[in-house]
N, C-alpha and C positions, 0 to 999 in steps of 0.2 A: 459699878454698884448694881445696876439692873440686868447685866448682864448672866447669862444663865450657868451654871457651873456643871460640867462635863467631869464623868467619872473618869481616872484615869484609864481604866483597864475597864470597857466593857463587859458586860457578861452576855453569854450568846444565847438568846432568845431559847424557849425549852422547847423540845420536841415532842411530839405527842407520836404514838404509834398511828398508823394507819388503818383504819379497818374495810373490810369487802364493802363496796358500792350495790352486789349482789344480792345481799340480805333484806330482806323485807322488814320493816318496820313491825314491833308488837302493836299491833290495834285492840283497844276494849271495844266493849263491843257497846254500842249506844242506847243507854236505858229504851225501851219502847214506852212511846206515850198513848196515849192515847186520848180524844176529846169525844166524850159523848154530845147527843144530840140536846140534852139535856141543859149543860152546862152551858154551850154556847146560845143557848135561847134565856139563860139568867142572866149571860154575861150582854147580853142586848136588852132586856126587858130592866136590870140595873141601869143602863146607859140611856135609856128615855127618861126611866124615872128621876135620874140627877139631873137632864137636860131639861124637863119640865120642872121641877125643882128651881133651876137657876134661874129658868124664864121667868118662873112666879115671881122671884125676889126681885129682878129687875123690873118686871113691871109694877110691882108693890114701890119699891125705890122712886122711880118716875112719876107714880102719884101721889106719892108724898112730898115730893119736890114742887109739883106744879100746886100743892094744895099750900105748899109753904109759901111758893109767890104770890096765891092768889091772897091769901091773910093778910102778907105782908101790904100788899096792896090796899088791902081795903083798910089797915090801920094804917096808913099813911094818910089817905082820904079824908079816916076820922080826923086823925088831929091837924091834918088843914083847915077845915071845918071851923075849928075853933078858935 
């Protein structure tokens, strides 16, 4: 049942012709890029500005949190109080 079923009559694998080992490869030729001085002082002067950016909101984050425990705290206080 699981066993695998074998063609009667093989067919014999195809042959492909050969070609020279000789021959050099067609190469394109590789756009030239180029990066001015320009670019790469955007591309760092962007990468502070997000990095100060993230900094802010985490530090804004962190003193919202410690201002949320300080609240919480102090209306706990209150209504023992009472």
């Amino acid at each position: 049942m699981f066993l695998p079923k074998y063609p009667d009559s093989p067919t014999p694998p195809p042959s492909y012709p050969h070609t020279v080992a000789d021959q050099m490869p067609a190469r394109r030729p590789a756009p030239q890029i180029s990066v001015s001085t320009g670019a790469v002082a955007a591309v760092l002067v962007g990468g502070v500005v997000l990095t100060s950016l993230l900094a802010a909101v985490a530090v804004a984050a962190v003193s919202v949190a410690v201002a949320a425990v300080v609240l919480r705290s102090l209306l706990r206080d209150q209504h023992r109080r009472r």
